[in-house]
C-alpha positions as CSV (number, residue, x, y, z in Angstrom):
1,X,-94.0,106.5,5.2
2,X,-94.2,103.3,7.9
3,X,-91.9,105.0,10.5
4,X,-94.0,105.2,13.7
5,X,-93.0,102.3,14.9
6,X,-89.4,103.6,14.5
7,X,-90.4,106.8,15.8
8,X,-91.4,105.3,18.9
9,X,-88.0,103.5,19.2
10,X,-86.0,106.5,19.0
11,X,-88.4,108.4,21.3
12,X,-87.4,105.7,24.3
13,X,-84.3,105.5,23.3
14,X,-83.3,109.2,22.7
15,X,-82.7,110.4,26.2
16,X,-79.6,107.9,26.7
17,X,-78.9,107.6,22.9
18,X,-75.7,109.8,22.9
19,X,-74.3,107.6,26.0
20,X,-73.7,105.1,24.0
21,X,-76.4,103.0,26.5
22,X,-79.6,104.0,24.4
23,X,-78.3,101.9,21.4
24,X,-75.3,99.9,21.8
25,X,-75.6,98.5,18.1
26,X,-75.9,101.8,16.3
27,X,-72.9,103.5,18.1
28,X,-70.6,100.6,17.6
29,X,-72.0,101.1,13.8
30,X,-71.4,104.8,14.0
31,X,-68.0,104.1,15.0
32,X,-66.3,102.2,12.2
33,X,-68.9,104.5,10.2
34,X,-67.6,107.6,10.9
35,X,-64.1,106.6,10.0
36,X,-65.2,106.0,6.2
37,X,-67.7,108.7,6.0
38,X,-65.0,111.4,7.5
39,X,-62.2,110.0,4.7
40,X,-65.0,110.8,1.6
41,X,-65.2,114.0,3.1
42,X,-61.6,115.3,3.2
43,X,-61.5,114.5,-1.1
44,X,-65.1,116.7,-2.0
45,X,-65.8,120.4,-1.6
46,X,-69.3,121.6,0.2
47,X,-70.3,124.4,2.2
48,X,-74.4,123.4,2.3
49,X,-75.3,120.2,3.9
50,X,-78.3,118.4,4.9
51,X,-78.1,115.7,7.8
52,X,-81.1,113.4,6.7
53,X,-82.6,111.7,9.4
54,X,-80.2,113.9,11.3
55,X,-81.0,111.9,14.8
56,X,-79.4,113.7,18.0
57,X,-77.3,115.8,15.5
58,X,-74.1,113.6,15.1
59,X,-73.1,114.7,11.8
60,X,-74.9,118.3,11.8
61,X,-72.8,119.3,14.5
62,X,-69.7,117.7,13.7
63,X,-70.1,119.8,10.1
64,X,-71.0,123.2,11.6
65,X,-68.1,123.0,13.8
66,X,-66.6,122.4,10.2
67,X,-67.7,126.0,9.7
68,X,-70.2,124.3,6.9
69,X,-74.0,126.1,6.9
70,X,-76.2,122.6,8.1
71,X,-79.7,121.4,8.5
72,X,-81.2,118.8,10.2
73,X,-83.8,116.8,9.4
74,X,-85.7,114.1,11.8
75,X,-88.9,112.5,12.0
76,X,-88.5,111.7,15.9
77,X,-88.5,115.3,17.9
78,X,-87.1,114.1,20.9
79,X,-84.1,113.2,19.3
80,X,-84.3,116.2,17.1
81,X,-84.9,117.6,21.0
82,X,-81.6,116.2,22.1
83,X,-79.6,117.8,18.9
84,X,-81.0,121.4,19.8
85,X,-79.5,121.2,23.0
86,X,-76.1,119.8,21.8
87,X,-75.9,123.0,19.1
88,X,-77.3,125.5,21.5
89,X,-74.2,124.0,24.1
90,X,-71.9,124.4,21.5
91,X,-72.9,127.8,20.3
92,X,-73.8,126.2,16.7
93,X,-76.3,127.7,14.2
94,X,-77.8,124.7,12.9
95,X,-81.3,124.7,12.0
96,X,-83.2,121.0,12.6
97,X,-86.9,121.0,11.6
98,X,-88.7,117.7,12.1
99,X,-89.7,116.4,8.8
100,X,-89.3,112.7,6.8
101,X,-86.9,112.0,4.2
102,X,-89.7,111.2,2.3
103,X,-90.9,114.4,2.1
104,X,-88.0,117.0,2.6
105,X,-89.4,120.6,3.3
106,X,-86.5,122.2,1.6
107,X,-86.3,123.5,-1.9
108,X,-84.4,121.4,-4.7
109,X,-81.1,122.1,-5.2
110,X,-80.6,123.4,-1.8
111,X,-77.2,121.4,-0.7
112,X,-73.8,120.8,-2.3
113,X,-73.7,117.5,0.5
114,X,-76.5,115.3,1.8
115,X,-75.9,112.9,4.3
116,X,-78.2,110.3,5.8
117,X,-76.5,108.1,8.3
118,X,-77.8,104.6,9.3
119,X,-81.5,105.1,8.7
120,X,-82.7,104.0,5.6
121,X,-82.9,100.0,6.8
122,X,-86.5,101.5,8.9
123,X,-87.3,103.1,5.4
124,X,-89.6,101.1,3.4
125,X,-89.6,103.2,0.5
126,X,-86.3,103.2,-0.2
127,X,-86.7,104.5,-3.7
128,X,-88.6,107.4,-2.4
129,X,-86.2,108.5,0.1
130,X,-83.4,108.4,-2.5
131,X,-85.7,110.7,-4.8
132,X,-86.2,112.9,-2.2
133,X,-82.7,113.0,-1.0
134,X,-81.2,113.7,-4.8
135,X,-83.8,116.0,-5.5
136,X,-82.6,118.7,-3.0
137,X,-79.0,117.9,-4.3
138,X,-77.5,121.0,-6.7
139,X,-76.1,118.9,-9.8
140,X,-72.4,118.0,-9.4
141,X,-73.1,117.8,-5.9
142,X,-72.6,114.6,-3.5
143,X,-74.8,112.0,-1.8
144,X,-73.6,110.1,1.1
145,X,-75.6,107.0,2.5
146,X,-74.4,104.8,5.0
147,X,-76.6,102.1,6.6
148,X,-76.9,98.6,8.7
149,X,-75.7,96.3,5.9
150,X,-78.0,94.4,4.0
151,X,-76.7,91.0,4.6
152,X,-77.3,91.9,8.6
153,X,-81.0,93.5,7.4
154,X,-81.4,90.6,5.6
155,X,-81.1,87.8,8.9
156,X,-83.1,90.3,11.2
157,X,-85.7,91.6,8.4
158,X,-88.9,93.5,8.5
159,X,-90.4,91.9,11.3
160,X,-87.2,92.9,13.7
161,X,-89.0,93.7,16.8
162,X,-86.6,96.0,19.8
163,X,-87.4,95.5,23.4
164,X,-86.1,98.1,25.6
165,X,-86.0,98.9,28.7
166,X,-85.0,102.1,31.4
167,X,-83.6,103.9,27.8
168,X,-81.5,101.1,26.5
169,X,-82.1,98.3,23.6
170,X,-81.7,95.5,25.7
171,X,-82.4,92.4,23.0
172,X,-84.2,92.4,20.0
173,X,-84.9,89.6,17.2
174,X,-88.1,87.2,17.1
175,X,-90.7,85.4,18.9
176,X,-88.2,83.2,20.7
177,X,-85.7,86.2,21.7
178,X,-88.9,88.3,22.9
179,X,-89.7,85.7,25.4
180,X,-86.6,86.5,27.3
181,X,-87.2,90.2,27.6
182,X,-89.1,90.5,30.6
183,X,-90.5,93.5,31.8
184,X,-89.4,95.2,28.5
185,X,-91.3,97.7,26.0
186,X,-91.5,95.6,23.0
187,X,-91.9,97.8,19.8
188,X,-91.7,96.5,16.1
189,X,-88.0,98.0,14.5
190,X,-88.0,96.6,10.7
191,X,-85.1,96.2,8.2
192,X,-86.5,96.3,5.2
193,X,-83.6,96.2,2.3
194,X,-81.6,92.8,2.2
195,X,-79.8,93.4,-1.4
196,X,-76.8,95.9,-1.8
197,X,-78.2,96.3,-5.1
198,X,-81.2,97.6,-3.8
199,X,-79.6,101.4,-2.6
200,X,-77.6,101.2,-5.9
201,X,-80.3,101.3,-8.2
202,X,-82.4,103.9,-6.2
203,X,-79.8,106.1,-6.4
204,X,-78.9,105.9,-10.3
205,X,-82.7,106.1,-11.4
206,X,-82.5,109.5,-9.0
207,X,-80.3,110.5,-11.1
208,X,-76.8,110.1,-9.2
209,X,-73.6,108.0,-9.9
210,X,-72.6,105.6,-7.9
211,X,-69.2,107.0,-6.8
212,X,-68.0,103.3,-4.5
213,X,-70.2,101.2,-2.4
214,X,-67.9,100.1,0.7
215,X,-68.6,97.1,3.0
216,X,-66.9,98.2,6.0
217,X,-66.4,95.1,8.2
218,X,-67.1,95.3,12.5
219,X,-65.4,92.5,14.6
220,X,-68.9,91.2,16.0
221,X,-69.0,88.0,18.3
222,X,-68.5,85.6,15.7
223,X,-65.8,87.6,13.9
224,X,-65.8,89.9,11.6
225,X,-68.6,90.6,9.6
226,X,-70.4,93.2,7.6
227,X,-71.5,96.0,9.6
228,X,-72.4,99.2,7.7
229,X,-72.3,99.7,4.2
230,X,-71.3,103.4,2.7
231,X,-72.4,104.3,-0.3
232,X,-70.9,107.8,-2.4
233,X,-72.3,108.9,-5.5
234,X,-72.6,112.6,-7.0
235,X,-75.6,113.7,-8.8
236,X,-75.1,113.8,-12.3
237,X,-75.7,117.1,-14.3
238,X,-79.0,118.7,-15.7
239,X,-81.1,116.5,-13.9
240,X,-84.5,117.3,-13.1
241,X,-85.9,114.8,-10.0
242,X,-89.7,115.0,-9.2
243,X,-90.4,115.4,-5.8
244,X,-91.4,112.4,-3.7
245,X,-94.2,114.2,-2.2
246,X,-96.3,117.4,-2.7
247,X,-94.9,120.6,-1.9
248,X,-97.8,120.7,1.0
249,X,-96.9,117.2,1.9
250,X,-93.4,119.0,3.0
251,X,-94.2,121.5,4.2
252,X,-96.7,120.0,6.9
253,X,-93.4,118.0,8.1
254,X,-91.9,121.2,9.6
């Protein structure tokens, strides 16, 4: 998994990141997010829930205050850091072990929900992380992903670089754009997946249907425009999915 340049991101930017200074772009993301993911919820029953690529814990703690059982997983630990102390504040048992969604340390069929929020784009193995992500799924159960949109991933694409600065993304984009970020840490920040279709057939050779795919549109500077895309789908029954990586693989993520 390519995610240490991404790792390195969210390790700047964690500190700030639940200020809504660290990444501007991601919480106004998170935002108009939130308001679809939340609205899936209310029709589907779960009690078991995995927050993949959990981040400071927005979903993990909004879920245990749900009275759901939740764990978090994260490959950066000082956001994982920033979610332990945002539980422990809240009196929340949630337990977040630092591990990759390529390589989930839990057992399959662990959840009856997995969630993983605006991460995937930094994920080149997009196929693997669905895998992984359906494998720990009990049949019947559900599968939310939500992510940058792929026409946006698309016009930034793999070579995305962040610069960044006292905790915060200040600017970000190519060669040109870099040469106005003075003083800033500069640090590589791909989107790899420009093609809707892309996630969709990930998740259906996991083994899942795709419940609704949902561009959800952000007034942006030049109007409105994609912003994330949500994607529900339920995994479908008797399915077997093998394991993205060796059982030692995952387990040396935690």
């Amino acid at each position: 998994m390519d995610t240490n340049d991404t790792e390195q991101v969210y390790a700047y930017l964690a500190a700030r990141y639940d200020e809504g200074e660290g990444h501007p772009t991601s919480r106004d993301l998170a935002g108009v997010e939130e308001i679809v993911v939340l609205s899936l919820l209310r029709n589907i029953s779960f009690h078991d829930v995995l927050d993949a690529a959990t981040g400071t814990g927005r979903y993990a703690v909004r879920l245990a205050q749900m009275g759901k059982h939740v764990v978090g997983i994260d490959v950066s630990e000082p956001m994982l850091a920033q979610a332990r102390a945002k539980a422990s504040q809240l009196g929340l048992d949630i337990e977040f072990r630092r591990a990759s969604v390529l390589a989930a340390p839990q057992a399959d069929e662990s959840f009856d929900l997995v969630i993983c929020a605006l991460a995937l784009a930094h994920v080149k193995d997009l196929a693997g992380a669905v895998r992984e992500l359906v494998r720990v799924l009990r049949c019947g159960g559900h599968l939310i992903i939500s992510d940058l949109h792929p026409n946006i991933q698309k016009l930034w694409g793999p070579d995305w670089t962040a610069a960044i600065k006292d905790g915060r993304l200040l600017i970000s984009g190519g060669e040109k754009d870099m040469a106005n970020a003075w003083q800033c840490q500069q640090v590589p920040f791909p989107q790899y997946h420009g093609d809707v279709n892309e996630y969709l057939e990930s998740i259906k050779a996991a083994g899942a249907e795709v419940l609704a795919a949902i561009d959800v549109p952000m007034e942006q500077g030049l109007g409105l425009l994609p912003g994330p895309l949500v994607i529900f789908a339920r995994k479908s029954e008797h399915v077997t999915v093998e394991p993205a990586a060796s059982a030692d693989a995952r387990n040396s993520r935690g």
